[in-house]
N, C-alpha and C positions, 0 to 999 in steps of 0.2 A: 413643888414641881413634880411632876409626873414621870415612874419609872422609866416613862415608855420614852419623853421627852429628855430626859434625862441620859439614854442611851443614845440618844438619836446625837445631843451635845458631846459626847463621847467618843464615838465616832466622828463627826464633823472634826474637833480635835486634834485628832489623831491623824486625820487626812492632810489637815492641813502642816501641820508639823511634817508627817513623811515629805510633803512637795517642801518644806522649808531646807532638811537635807539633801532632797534629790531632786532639784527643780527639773530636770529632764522629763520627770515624770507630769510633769502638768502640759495640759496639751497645748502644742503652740499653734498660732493661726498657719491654715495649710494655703499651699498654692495647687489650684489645678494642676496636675500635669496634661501637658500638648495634650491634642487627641492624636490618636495613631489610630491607619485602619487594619482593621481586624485581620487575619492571616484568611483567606478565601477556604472555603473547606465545602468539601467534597459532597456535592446533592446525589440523594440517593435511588432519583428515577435516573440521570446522566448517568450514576456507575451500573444501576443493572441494567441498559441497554448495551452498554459496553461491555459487560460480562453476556449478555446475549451475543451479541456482535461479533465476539471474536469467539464462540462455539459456532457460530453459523459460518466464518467466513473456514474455521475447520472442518465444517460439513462437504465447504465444498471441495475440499483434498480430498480426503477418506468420509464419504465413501463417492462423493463426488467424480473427481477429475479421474479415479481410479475405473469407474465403472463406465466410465464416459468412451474413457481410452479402451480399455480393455474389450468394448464390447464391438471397437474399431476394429482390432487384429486380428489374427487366424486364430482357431479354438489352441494350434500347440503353442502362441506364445500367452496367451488369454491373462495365466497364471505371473507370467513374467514382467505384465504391464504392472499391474495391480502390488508385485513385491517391488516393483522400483518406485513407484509413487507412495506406498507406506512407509518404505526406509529413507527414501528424502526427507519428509515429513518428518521422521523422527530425527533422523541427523541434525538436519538445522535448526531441529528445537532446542537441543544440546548443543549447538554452536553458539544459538543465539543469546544465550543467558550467559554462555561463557565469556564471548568477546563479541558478539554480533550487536547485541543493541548498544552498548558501550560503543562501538564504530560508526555505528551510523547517526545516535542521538548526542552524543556530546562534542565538546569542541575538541578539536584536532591542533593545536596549535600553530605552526610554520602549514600545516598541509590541509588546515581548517575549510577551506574553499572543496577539498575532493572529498575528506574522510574525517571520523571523527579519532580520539582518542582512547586512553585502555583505566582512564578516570572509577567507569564502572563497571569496569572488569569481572566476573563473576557477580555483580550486581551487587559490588561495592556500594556502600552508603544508602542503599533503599530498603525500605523497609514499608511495615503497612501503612505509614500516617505519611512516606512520602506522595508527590502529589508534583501530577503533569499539566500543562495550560492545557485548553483548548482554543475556540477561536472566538471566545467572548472574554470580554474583561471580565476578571471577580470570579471566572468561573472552572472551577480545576477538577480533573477525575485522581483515583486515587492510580500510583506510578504501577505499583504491578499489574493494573488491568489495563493499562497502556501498553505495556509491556509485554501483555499476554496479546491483544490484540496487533502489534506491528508484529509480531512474532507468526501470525497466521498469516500472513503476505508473505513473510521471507519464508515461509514453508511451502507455501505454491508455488513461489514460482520457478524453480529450479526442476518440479514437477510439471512444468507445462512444456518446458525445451524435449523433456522425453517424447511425446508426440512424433516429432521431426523426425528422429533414428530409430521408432518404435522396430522391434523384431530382428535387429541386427549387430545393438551393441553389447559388449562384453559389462556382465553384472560390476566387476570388478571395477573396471574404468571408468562406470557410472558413478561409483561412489566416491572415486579420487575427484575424478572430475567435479562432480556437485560439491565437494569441500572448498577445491582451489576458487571455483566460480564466484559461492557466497562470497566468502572470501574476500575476493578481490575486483570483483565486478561488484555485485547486488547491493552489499553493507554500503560500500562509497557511492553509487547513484542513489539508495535512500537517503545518505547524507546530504547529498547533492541539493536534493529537489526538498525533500521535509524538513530537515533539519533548520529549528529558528529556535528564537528567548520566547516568544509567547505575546501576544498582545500587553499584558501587564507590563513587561518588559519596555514593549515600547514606548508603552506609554509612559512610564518613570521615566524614561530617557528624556522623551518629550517635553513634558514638567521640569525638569531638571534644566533644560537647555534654556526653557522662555525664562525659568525662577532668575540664571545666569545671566539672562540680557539679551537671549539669544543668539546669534550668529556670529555678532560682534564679538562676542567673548570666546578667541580661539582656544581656550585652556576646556569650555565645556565644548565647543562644539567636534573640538577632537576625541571627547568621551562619547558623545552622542552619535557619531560615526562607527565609533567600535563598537557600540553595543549595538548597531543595526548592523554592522556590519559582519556581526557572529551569526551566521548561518551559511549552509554551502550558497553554493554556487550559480546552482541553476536558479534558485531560488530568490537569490540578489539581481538574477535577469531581469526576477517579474514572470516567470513560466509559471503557469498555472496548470494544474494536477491532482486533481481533487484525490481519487484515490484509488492511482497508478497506472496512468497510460505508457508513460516512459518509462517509470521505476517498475513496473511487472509485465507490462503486455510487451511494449516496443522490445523491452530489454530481453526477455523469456524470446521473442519471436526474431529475432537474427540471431541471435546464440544456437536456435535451431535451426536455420538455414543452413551457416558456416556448418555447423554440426553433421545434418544432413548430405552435404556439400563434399565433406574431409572423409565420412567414411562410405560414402558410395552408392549406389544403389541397390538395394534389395535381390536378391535371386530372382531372375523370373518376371523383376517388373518392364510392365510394358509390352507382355507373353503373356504369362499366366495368369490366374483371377486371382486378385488380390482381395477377396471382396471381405467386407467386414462379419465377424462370424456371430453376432451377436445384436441386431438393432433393437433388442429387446434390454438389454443394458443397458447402451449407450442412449437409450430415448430416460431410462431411471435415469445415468450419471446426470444428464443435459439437464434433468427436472430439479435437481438437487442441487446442482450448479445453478439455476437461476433462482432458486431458494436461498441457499446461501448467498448469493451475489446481492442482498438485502443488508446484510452485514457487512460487506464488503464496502459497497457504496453509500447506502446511509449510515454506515459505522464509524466511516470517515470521517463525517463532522465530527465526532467527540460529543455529543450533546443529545440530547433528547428535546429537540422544538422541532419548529418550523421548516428551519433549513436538513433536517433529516427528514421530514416530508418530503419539501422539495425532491431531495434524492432520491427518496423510497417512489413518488410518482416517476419523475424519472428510465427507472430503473424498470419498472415496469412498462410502461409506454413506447421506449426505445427499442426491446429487446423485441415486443408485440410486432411492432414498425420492420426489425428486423427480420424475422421470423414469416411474415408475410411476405415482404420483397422478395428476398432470397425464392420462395417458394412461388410466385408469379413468373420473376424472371426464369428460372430453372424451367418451369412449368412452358415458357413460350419458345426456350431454347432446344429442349428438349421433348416438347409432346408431352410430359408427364411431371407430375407432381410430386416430388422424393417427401419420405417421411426424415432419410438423415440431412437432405437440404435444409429442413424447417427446422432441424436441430442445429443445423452447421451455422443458419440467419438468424436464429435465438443468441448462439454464443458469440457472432461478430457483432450483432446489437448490444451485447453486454459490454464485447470490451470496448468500441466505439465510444458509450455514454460511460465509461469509468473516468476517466479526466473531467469529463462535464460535469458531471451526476449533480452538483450542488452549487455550479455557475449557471449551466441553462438552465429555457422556461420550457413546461413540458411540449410545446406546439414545436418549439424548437429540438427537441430529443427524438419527437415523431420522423423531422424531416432528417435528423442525423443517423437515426435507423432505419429508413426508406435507404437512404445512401450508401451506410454501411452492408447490407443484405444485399443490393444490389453489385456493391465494387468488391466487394471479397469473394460473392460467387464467381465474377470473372475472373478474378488474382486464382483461385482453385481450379478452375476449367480452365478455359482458355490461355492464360498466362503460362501456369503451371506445366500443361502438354504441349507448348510450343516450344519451352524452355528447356524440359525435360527431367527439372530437378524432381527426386524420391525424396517428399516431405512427405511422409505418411499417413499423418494424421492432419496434416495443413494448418501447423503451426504457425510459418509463418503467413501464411494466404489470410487466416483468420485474425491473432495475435499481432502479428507486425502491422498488416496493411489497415486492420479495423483500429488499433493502437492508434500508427499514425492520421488517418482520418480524423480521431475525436479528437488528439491533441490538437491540431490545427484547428478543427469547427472549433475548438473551446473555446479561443482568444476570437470569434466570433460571435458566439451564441450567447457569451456572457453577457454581451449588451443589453442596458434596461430596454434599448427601442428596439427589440426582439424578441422581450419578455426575459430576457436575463436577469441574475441576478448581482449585476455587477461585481467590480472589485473592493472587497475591504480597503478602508484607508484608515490604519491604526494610532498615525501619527498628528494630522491635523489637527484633531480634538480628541485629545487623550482621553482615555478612558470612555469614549463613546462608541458603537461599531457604526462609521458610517462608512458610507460609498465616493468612490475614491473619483479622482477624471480618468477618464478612458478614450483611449484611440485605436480606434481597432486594428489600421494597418500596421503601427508599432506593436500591438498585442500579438498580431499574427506573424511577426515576424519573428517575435521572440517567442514564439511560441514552435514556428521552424525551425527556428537555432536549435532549441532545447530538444527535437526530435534530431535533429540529423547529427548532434554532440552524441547523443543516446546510441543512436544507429554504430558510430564510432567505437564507443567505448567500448558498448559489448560486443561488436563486430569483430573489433582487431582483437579484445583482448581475452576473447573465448577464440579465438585461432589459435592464438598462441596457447594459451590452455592444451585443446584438443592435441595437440601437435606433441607439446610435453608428456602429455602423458602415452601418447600413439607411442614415442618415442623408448618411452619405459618397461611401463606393461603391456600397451596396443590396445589398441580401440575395438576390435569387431572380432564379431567370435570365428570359428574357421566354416568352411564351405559346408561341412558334414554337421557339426555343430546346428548351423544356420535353416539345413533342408528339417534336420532332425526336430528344429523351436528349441526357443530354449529352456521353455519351463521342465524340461528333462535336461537340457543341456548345461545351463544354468543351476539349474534347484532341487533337479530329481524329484519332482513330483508334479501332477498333470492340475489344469482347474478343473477337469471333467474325469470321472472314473465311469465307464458307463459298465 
């Protein structure tokens, strides 16, 4: 026999003798295990549009809503707009990783319907490979750039109430103020309205109920209750809010009525020219602002397809619609054509189509910013000097009334026979995104609830704010203070040195 066969017998031997001691070692016949589906992971055009998305929806804060405003006021308070819309912005970036997204994205236990919980308190448990749904099954972005993006909404919008009081309130009370507000206003209406499990969610729920028997089997269908029924409030209505007519606009825009309302009217107004000192700004801020408002609205789907089209056309289309209107009507009211008219119908076009942006069909956005341009120039004119209220910068003329406008068209325009894009229905066929039945008069109903619950919340509960802190340190700066501006009064130093 041959060495080589001879080792080969040797081996063989040997093998078999070790399985004679340790038969563990010889392989045994295997059983498939189940299949299980794969953990969803993170596509990397959906994360960098959302890493774009919420730099733009930051564009439009600083230097945005900053130059917007600023370029409104008198040149001595110019400096004073501009440091309270940077310092909000920074505050509630640092609220919001502290307790802010933990309040408004997780469950809240007994209080789950208003607010969330303190779960992810300093951004307990997330890390880079955590990962948030969006509104497709299967399809998740990664948690901090969700995180970073909900984070540029609750930065504006406590920067948009400033508008209202612009030139008259005390630095100090602004900043108390804009804590208590986040706080206890904005965190719990973003929980209200955004706060869900995710399509995946619902649809395990789903699966889970028929695997049970369905209905009949009260032991699941009381599990499949509770896991739809983890999300706030408004959101359990059926309100629909693409991305934030009630959570930013409505909410930012009665907080600066009351606002305006508690500390008074200006020196002067009604007498002397209030006029804006800068329409060379405020036409930059408004440009930057509908720049960014691309991130804002198409940012809100979470995804990178289609339905971020949608919005991106949208978003375009409504503001054009607005921007016109405002500027024909102004133009037949008055004899003439304003350039801050066609700025003031751009920005009620924007916030009009923010609820919509990614329910309606563009034909439908056109006529919702024909509507909007034309009813907030009167809510500014007309309404505004009959009434008498000192809204400054026509927060709420613009923000509240073009708010409410879109939230109501939304639970209209969604409809497919309008060119809508109907409502998701997550639950009928799991795991599929299809379109849900729709009835428009119940959508529009519920679509008023959810504005005039809004109206309320931050109505009564930035009064009582305002009042607390009036109470403390006071709200408005003194008479000398006031003629003197405050960017000397406030800050000791000017926007202009000539």
């Amino acid at each position: 026999m041959k060495p080589r066969n001879l080792l080969a017998l040797g081996l063989g031997g040997a093998a078999l003798g070790l399985l004679l001691v340790e038969p563990s070692l010889a392989q045994a016949p295997t059983v498939e295990p189940a299949a299980t589906a794969a953990a969803p992971v993170p596509n990397k055009g959906d994360t960098a549009w959302m890493l774009l998305s919420a730099i733009l929806v930051l564009l439009m804060t600083v230097p945005g809503l900053a130059l917007f405003y600023g370029g409104l006021v008198r040149t001595k308070n110019m400096l004073s707009v501009l440091t309270q819309v940077f310092a909000i912005a920074s505050i509630v970036c640092l609220l919001w990783v502290t307790y802010g997204y933990s309040l408004a994205f997780t469950n809240g236990g007994g209080l789950n319907d208003f607010v969330g919980g303190f779960s992810k308190a300093f951004l307990k448990g997330v890390d880079p490979n955590s990962v948030a749904a969006t509104f497709s099954n299967g399809v998740v972005i990664p948690e901090y750039v969700y995180i970073c993006f909900q984070m540029t909404f609750a930065m504006i919008t406590p920067g948009l109430i400033v508008g209202a009081f612009a030139e008259r309130m005390k630095f100090s009370a602004l900043v108390v103020f804009t804590i208590l507000w986040v706080t206890l206003i904005y965190f719990p209406m973003a929980h209200m309205v955004w706060y869900w499990g995710g399509p995946d969610v619902f649809a395990d729920a789903a699966r889970k109920l028929a695997a049970a028997g369905g209905e009949a089997n009260a032991a699941a269908k009381a599990e499949y209750d509770a896991v739809l029924g983890d999300a706030g409030m408004l959101f359990k209505w059926g309100a629909l809010d693409f991305a934030g007519g009630t959570v930013v606009h409505i909410n930012a825009g009665i907080a600066g009525l009351v606002g305006c309302l508690m500390l008074g009217k200006r020196i002067g107004y009604g007498r002397d020219l209030l006029a804006p000192h800068s329409l060379t700004m405020t036409t930059i801020g408004a440009s930057l602002l509908w720049v960014g408002w691309f991130g804002f609205n198409a940012g809100s789907n979470l995804e990178a397809n289609g339905a971020a089209g949608l919005a991106m056309i949208n978003t375009f289309v409504a503001t054009a619609a607005a921007a016109v209107s405002w500027l024909f009507v102004e133009w037949a009211a008055k004899g003439r054509p304003s350039l801050l008219g066609m700025l003031s119908g751009a920005i009620a076009g924007l916030v009009a189509v923010t609820p919509a942006a990614g329910f309606a069909g563009p034909m439908g956005s056109i006529v919702l910013g024909l509507a909007a341009g034309a009813v907030c120039f009167v809510m500014c004119s007309t309404v505004k000097n009959a009434l008498g209220y000192d809204d400054s910068l026509d927060v709420f003329g613009v923000h509240c009334v073009g708010g409410i406008l879109g939230a109501i068209a939304t639970g209209i325009l969604v409809s497919p026979d309008l060119g809508g894009a109907g409502i998701p229905d997550y639950t009928t066929k799991p795991g599929e995104l299809t379109v849900g039945a729709y009835d428009m008069v119940a959508q529009v109903i519920t679509q008023a609830k959810a504005v005039g619950f809004t109206i309320l919340w931050s109505g009564i509960g930035s009064a009582i704010l305002y009042k607390l802190v009036d109470l403390t340190i006071g709200l408005r700066v003194t008479q000398e203070e006031e003629r003197e501006g405050l960017d000397i009064a406030d800050h000791g130093e000017r926007a202009y040195n000539y």
